[in-house]
C-alpha positions as CSV (number, residue, x, y, z in Angstrom):
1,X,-8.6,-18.4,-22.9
2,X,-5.1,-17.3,-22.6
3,X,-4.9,-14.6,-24.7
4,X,-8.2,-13.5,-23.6
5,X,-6.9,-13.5,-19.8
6,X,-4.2,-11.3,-21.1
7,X,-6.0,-8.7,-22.7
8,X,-8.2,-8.8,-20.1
9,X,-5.3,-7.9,-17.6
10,X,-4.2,-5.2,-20.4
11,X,-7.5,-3.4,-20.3
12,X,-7.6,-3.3,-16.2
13,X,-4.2,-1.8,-16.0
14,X,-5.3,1.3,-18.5
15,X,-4.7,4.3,-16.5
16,X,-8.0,5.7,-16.3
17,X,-9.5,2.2,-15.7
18,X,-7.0,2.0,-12.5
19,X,-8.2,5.3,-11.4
20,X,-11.7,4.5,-11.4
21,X,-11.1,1.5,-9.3
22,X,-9.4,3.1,-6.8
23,X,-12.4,6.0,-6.3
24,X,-14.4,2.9,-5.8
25,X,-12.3,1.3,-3.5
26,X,-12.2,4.4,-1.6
27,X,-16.3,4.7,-1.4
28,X,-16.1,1.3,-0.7
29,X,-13.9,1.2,2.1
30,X,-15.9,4.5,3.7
31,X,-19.2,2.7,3.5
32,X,-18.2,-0.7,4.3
33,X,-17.0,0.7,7.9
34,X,-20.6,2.3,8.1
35,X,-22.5,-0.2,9.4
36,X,-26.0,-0.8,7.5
37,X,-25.3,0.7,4.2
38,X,-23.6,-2.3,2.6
39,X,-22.6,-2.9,-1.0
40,X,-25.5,-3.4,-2.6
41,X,-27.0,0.1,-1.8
42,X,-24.0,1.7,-2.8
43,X,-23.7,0.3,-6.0
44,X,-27.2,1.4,-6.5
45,X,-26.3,4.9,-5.7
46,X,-23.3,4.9,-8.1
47,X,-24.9,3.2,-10.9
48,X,-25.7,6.3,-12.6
49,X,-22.3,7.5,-13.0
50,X,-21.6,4.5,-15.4
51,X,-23.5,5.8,-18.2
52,X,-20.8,6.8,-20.9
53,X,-18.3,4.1,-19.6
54,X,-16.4,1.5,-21.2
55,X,-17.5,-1.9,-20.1
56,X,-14.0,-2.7,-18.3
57,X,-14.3,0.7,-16.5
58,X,-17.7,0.6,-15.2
59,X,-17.0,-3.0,-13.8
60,X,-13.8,-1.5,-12.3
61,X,-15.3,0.9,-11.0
62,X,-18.3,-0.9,-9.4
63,X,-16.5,-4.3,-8.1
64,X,-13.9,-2.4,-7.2
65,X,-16.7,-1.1,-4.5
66,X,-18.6,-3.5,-3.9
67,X,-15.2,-5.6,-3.8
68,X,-13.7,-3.6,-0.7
69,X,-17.2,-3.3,1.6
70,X,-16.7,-6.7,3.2
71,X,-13.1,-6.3,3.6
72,X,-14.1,-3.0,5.7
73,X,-17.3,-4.6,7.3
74,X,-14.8,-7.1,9.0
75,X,-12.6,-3.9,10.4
76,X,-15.6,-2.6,12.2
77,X,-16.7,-5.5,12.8
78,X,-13.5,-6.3,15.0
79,X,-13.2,-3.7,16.6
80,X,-16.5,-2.5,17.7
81,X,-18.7,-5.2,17.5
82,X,-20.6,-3.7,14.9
83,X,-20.9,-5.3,11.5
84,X,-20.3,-3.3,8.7
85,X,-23.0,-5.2,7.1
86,X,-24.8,-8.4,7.4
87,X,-22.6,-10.4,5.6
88,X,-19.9,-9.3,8.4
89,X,-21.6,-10.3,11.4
90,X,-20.0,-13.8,11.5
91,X,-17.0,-12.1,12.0
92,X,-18.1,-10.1,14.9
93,X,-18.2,-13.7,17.2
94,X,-14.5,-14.0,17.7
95,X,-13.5,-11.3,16.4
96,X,-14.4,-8.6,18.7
97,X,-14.0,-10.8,21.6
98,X,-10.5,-10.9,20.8
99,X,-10.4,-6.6,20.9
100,X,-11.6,-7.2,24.2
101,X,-8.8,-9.4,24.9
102,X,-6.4,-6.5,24.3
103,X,-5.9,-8.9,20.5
104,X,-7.2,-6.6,18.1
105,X,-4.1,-6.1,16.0
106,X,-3.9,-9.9,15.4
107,X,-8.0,-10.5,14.5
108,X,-7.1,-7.6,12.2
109,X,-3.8,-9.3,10.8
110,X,-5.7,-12.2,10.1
111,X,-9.1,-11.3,8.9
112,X,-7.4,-8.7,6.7
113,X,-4.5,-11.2,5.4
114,X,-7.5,-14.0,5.0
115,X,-9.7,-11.8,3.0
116,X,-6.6,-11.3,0.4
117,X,-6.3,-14.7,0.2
118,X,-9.6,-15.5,-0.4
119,X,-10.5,-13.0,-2.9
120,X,-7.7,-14.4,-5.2
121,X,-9.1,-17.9,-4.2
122,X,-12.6,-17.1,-5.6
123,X,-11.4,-14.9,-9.0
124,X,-9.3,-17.9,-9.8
125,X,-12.4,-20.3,-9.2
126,X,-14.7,-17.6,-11.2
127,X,-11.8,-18.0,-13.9
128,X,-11.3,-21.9,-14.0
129,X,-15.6,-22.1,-13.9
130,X,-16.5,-20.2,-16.7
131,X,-16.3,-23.3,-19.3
132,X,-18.7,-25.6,-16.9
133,X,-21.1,-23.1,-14.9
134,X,-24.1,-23.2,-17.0
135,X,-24.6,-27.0,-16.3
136,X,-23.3,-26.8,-12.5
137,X,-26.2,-24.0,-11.7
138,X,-28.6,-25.5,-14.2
139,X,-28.3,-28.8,-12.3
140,X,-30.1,-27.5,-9.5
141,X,-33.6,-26.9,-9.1
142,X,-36.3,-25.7,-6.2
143,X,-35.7,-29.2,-4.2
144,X,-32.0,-29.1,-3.9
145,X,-32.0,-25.2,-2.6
146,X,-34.3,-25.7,-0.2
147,X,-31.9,-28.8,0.8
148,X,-28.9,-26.5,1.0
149,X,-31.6,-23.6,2.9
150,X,-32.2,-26.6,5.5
151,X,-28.3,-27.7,5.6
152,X,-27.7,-23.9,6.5
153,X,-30.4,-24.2,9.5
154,X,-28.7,-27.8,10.4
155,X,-25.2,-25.7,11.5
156,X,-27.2,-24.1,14.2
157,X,-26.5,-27.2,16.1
158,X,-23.0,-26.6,15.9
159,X,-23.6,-22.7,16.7
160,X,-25.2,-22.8,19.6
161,X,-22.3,-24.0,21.9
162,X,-23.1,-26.8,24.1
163,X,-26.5,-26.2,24.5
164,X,-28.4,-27.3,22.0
165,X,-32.4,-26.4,22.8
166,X,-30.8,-23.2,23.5
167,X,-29.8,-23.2,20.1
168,X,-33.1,-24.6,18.7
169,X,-35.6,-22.3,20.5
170,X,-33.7,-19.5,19.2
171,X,-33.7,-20.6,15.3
172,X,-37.3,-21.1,16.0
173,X,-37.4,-17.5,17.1
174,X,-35.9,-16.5,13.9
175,X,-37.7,-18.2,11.8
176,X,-41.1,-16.9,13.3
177,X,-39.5,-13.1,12.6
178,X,-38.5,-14.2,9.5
179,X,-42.7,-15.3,8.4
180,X,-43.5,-11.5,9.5
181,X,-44.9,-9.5,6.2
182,X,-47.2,-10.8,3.0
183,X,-47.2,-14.7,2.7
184,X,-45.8,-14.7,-0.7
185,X,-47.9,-17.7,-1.7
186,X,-51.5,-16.6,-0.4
187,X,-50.8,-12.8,-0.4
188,X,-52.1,-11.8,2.7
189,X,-49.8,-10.0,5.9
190,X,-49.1,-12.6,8.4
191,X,-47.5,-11.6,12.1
192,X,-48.3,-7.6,11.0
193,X,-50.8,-6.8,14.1
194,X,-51.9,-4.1,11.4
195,X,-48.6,-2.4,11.2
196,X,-48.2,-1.2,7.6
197,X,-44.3,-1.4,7.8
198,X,-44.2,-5.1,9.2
199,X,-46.2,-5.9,6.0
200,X,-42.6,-5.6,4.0
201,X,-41.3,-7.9,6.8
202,X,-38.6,-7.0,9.2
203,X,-35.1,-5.6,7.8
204,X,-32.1,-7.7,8.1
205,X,-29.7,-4.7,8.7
206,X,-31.3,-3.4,11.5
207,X,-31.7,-6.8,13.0
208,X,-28.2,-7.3,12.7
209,X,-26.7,-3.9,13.4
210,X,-28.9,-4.4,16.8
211,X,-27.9,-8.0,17.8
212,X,-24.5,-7.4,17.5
213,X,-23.5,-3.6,17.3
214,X,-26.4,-2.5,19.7
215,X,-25.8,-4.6,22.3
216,X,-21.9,-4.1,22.8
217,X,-22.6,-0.5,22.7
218,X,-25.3,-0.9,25.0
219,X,-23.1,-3.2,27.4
220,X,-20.0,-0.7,26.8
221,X,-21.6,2.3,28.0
222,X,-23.0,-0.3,31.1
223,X,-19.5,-0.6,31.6
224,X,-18.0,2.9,31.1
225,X,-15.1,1.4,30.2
226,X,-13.1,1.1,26.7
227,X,-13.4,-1.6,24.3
228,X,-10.3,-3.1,24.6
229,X,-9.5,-4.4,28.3
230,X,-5.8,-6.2,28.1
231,X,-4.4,-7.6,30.4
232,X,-0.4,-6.1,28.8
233,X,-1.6,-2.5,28.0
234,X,1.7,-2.3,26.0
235,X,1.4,-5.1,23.6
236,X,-2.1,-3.2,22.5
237,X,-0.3,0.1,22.0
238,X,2.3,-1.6,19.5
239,X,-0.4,-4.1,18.0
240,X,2.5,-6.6,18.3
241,X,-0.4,-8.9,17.2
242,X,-0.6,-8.0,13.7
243,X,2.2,-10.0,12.5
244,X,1.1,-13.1,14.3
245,X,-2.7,-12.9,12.9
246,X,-1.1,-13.1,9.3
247,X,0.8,-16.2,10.2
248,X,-2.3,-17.3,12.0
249,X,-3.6,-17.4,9.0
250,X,-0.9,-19.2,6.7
251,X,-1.3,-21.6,9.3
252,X,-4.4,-22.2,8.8
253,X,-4.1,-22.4,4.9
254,X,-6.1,-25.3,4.7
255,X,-9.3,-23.6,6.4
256,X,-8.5,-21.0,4.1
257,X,-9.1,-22.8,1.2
258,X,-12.3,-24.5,2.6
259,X,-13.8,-21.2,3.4
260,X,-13.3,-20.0,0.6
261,X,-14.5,-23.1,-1.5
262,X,-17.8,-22.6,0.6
263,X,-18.4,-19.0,-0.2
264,X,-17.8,-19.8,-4.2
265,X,-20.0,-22.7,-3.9
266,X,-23.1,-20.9,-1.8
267,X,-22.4,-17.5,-4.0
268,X,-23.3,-19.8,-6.7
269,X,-26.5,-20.5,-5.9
270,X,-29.1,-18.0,-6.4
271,X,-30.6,-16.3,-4.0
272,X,-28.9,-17.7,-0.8
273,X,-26.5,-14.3,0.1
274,X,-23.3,-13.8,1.9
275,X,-24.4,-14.0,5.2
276,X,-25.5,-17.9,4.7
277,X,-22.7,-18.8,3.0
278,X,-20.2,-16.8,5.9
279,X,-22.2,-18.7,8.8
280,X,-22.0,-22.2,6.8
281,X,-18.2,-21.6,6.9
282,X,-18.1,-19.9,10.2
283,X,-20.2,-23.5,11.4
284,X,-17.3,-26.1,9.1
285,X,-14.6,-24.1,11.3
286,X,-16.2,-24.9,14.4
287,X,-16.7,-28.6,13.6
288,X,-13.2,-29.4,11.8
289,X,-11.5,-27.2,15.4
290,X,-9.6,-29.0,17.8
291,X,-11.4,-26.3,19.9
292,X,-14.8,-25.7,19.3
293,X,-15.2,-24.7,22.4
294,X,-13.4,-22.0,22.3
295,X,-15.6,-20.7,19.1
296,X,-17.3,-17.3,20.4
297,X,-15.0,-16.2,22.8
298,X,-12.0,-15.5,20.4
299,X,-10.7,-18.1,18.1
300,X,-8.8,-16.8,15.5
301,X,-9.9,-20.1,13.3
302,X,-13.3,-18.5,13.4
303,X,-12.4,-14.9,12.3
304,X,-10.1,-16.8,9.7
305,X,-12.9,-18.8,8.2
306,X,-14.9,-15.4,8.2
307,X,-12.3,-13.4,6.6
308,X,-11.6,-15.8,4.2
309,X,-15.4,-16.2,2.9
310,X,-16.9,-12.8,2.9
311,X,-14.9,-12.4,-0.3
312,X,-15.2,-15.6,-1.8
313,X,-18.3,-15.7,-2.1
314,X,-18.6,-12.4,-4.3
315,X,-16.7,-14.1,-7.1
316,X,-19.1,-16.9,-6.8
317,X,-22.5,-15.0,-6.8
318,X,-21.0,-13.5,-10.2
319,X,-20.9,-16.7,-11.7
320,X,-24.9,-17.5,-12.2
321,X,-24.9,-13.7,-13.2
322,X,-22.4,-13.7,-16.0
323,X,-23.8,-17.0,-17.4
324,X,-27.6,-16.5,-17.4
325,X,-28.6,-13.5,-15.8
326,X,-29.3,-14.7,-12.8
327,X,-28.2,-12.4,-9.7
328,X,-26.9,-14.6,-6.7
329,X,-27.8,-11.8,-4.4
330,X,-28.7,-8.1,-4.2
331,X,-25.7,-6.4,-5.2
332,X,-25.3,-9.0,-8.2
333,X,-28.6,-7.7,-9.0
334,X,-27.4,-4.1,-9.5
335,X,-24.3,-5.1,-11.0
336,X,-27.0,-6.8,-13.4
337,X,-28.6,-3.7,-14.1
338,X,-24.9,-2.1,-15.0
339,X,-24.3,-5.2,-17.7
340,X,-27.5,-3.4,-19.7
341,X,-26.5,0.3,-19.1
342,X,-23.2,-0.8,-21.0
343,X,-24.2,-2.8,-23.5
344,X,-23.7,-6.5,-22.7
345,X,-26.1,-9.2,-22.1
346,X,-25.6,-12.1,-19.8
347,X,-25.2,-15.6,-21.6
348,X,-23.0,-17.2,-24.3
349,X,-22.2,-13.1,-25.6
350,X,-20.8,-13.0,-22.3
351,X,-18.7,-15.8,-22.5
352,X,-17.1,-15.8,-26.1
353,X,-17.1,-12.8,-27.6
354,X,-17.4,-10.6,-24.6
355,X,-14.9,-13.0,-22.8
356,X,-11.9,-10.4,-22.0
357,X,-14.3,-8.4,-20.2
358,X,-16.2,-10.8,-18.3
359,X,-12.2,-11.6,-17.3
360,X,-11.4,-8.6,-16.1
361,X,-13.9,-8.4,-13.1
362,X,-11.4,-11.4,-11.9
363,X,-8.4,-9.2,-12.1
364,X,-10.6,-6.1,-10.9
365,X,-11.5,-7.8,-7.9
366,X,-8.4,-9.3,-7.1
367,X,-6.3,-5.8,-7.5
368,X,-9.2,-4.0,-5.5
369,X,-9.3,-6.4,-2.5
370,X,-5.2,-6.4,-2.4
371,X,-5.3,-2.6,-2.2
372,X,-7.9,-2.3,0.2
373,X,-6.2,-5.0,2.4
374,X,-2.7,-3.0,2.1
375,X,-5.2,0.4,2.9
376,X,-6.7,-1.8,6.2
377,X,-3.3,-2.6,7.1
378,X,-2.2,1.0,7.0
379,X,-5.3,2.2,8.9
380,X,-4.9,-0.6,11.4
381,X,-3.1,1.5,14.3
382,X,-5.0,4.7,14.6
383,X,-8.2,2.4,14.1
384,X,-7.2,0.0,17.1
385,X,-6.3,3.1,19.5
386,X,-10.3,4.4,19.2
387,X,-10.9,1.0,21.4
388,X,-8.7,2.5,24.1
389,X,-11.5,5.5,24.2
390,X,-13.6,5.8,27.3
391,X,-17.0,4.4,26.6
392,X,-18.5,7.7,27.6
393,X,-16.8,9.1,24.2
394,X,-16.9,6.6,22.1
395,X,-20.9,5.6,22.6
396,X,-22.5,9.0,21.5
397,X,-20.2,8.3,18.6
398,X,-21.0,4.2,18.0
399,X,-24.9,5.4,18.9
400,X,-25.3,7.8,15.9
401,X,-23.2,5.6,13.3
402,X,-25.6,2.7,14.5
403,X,-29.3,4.9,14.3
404,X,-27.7,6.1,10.5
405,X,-27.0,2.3,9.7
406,X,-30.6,0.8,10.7
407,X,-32.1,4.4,8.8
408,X,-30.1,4.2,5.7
409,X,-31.3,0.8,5.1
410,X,-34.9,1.6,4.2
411,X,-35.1,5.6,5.1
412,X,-37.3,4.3,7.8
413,X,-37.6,5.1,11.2
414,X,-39.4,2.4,12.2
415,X,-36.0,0.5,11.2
416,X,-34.5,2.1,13.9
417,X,-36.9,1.1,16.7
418,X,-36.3,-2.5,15.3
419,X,-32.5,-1.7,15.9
420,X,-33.2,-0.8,19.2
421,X,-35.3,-3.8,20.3
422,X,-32.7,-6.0,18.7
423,X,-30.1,-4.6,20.7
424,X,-32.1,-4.8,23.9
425,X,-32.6,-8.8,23.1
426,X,-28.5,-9.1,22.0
427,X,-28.2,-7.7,25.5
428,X,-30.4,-10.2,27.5
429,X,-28.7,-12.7,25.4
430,X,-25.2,-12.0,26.2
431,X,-26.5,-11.8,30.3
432,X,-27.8,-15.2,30.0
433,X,-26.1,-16.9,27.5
434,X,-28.3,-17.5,25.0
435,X,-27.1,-17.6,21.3
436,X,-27.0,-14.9,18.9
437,X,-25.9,-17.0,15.9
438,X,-28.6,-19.6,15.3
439,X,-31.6,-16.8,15.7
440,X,-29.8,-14.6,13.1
441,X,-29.4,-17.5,10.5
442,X,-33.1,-18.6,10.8
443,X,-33.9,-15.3,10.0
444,X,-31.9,-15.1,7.2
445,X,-32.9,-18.8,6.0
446,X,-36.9,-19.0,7.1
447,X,-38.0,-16.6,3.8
448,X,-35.6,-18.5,1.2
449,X,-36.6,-22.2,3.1
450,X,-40.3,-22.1,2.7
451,X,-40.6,-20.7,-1.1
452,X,-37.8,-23.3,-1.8
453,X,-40.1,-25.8,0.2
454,X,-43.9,-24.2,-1.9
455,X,-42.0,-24.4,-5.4
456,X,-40.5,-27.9,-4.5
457,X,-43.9,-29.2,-3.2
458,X,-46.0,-27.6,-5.9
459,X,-43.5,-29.3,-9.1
460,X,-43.2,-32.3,-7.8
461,X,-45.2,-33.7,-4.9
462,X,-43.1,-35.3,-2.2
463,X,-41.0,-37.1,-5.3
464,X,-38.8,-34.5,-4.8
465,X,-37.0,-35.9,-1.3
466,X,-36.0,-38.8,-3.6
467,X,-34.1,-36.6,-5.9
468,X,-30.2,-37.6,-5.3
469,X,-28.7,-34.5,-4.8
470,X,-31.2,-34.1,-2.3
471,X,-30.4,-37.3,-0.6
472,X,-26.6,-36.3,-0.4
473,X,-27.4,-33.4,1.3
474,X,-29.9,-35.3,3.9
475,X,-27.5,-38.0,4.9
476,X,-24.8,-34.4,5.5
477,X,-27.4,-32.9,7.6
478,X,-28.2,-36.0,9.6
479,X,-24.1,-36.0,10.0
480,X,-24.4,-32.5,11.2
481,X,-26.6,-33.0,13.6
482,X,-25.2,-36.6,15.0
483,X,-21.8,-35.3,15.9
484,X,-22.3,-33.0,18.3
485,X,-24.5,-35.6,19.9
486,X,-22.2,-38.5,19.3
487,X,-18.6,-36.9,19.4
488,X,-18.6,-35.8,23.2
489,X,-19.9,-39.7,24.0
490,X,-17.0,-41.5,21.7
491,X,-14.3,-39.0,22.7
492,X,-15.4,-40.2,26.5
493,X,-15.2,-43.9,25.4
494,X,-11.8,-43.5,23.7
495,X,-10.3,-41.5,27.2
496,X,-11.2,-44.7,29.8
497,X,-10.6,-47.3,27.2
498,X,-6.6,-45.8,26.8
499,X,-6.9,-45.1,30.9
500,X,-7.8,-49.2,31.4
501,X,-4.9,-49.9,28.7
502,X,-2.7,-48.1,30.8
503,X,-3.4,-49.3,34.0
504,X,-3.3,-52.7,32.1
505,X,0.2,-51.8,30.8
506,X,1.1,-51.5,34.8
């Protein structure tokens, strides 16, 4: 393993293999800051261009991409509002609110420094897992995804604030839009009101680049006003911030770390994606905070936990690919397709006699996310000065980038109509106070839950809620959902008991 890890680190540092990297951290970072295009797109674009590459330089080339497009998401993400893709939009809830606060530098220090930290977190995880990952995933079956589907529902208690039926009528919302297109069991459109395009279902990008991006552009040009509203105009100008986001986030090592662990863990299993596994951490933040209640109006514990998972979780969705061929998400599934235009085949090969190069995409992707944070943090200034812009310039500008983000997801225009009514419903949200969070994650969840729930059903009758992984995950859920109702209560109980001890004391 040693040497392997060595001549693994060899091959990565071969001058041509560097310079491919860094031509796909540069695409990367271009598109990541686009909202709507995402990784996984991109690598499809670029795929052909690896024919007649060296293994090593074809990975380099492509997770050095995909690699950087989160790490750019968050930027945009910060400091417009507008998620670079949907695994960004967790970062987005405290994130931009703290641009608005006239804190942009620091969200940036932080998510930036977090996202370092957290790629090295999950390479060295995708390192130490290789000798044990084909029994971890083979371990778990239909009944224990759905589980963790429904355990990723659960945190919409802790995501909808105080106001839990807020929180619930809205996940039911989502997972209503998320039923719209062809029942995948019986085959037949349900919710399509004999629309040909709703028969695919309703895109995620759109519906996030609307929730979020649409509606603060929409309330921005409301407001004709920029971004960033500070209260010290000065301290913007200098980003003063920066520096105190990074401690932020050395502060918060420990959150770090558990980010982190969560985006391995849920990039593990198949199918899930990035934006379930960012939520579930954006949710554990929330719940382990002195301060949840500050969650959605600017904690920098929330855009750490983000930060610190969007990469995380790319090392672990390369883990069920590399071992059996199984993709944990779209842009594992193009990287999939890359493994056969070069030659290698996903399995044992993979991890024996293949081993130095299934160890450099660890290297690749820790050297690509260090140079694109170094790149973010150079890029930070001019970037933060755009939210001092008017909102009469900058919405034309935020308008176009957000109708090419909903297009270029399907070439669709009826993506961009779904944009636009998502924005308009992110906007009577934010007036009323209803949350964003919860409907988003049933949407993302609702598909993944019920074919969990047909194929757990259909193998094993209702046997399968005894299953013991499943009842681990039952009794965390019913945790979940008893501490928001219990913790308020206790914390009251605990205040007059040490308020009688002290008037006892007098």
């Amino acid at each position: 393993m040693g040497e392997a890890l060595v001549e693994s680190l060899a091959q990565v540092f071969q001058p041509s293999t560097l310079l491919l990297m860094l031509v796909g951290v540069a695409v990367g970072f271009l598109v990541g800051i686009l909202p709507g295009l995402g990784g996984a797109v991109t690598l499809a674009l670029m795929l052909p261009f690896t024919f007649g590459m060296e293994p090593v330089q074809a990975f380099a080339f492509l997770l050095g991409m995909l690699a950087v497009t989160s790490t750019a998401g968050d930027i945009s993400s910060v400091l417009f509002g507008i998620p670079g893709e949907a695994t960004s939009a967790a970062t987005v809830l405290d994130g931009h609110p703290l641009t608005k606060r006239g804190e942009a530098g620091r969200a940036l220090g932080a998510v930036l420094s977090a996202s370092a930290i957290g790629s090295a977190i999950g390479a060295v995880v995708l390192v130490a897992a290789i000798p044990i990952m084909r029994p971890l995933v083979l371990s778990f079956g239909p009944a224990e995804f759905f589980a963790l589907t429904v355990l990723g529902l659960t945190f919409v208690v802790a995501l909808s604030g105080g106001n839990m039926l807020k929180g619930f009528i809205m996940a039911t919302f989502g997972v209503l839009v998320a039923m719209v297109g062809i029942d995948p069991q019986e085959g037949v459109p349900r919710y399509a009101f004999g629309e040909l395009y709703l028969w695919g279902g309703i895109g995620l990008v759109p519906l996030v680049v609307g929730l979020f991006g649409g509606a603060e552009v929409l309330q921005l040009m409301l407001t004709k006003r920029g971004i960033a509203q500070p209260a010290d105009d000065s301290a913007t100008r200098n980003l003063a911030g920066i520096g105190q986001g990074i401690r932020d986030t050395l502060a918060h090592w420990w959150l770090v770390v558990r980010s982190s662990a969560i985006g391995v863990g849920v990039g593990i299993v198949p199918g899930v994606g990035g934006s379930v596994a960012q939520f579930l951490a954006y949710g554990h933040a929330q719940q382990t905070s002195k301060h949840p209640e500050e969650f959605g109006k600017g904690a920098i514990e929330g855009v750490i936990a983000a930060g610190s998972n969007n990469n995380a979780k790319d090392s672990g969705s390369l883990i069920p690919t590399v071992a059996f061929g199984i993709p944990g998400g779209a842009a594992t599934a193009v990287l999939l397709s890359a493994f056969l235009i070069v030659g290698l085949d996903p399995g044992p090969e993979m991890l024996t006699g293949d081993l130095p190069v299934t160890l450099s995409m660890a290297w690749v992707t820790i050297l690509a996310n260090f140079v694109a944070v170094a790149v973010g943090f150079l890029l930070i200034r001019p970037l933060a000065r755009l939210t001092r812009i008017r909102g009469t310039f900058l919405v034309p500008v935020l308008l176009a980038l957000l109708t090419i983000g909903a297009y270029t997801a399907s070439n669709n225009f009826a993506d961009v109509l779904v944009m636009l009514a998502a924005a308009v419903i992110g906007v009577l949200c934010v007036r009323w106070n209803w949350p964003r969070v919860p409907f988003l994650l049933a949407v993302v969840l609702g598909a993944i839950a019920e074919r969990y729930l047909f194929l757990s059903y259909s193998l094993y009758g209702l046997d399968w809620l005894t299953k013991p992984a499943v009842l681990v995950i039952g009794a965390i859920i019913v945790l979940t959902v008893a501490r928001p109702l219990l913790w308020p209560r206790l914390r009251r109980n605990r205040s007059a008991a040490d308020t009688r001890a002290k008037m006892g004391a007098r």
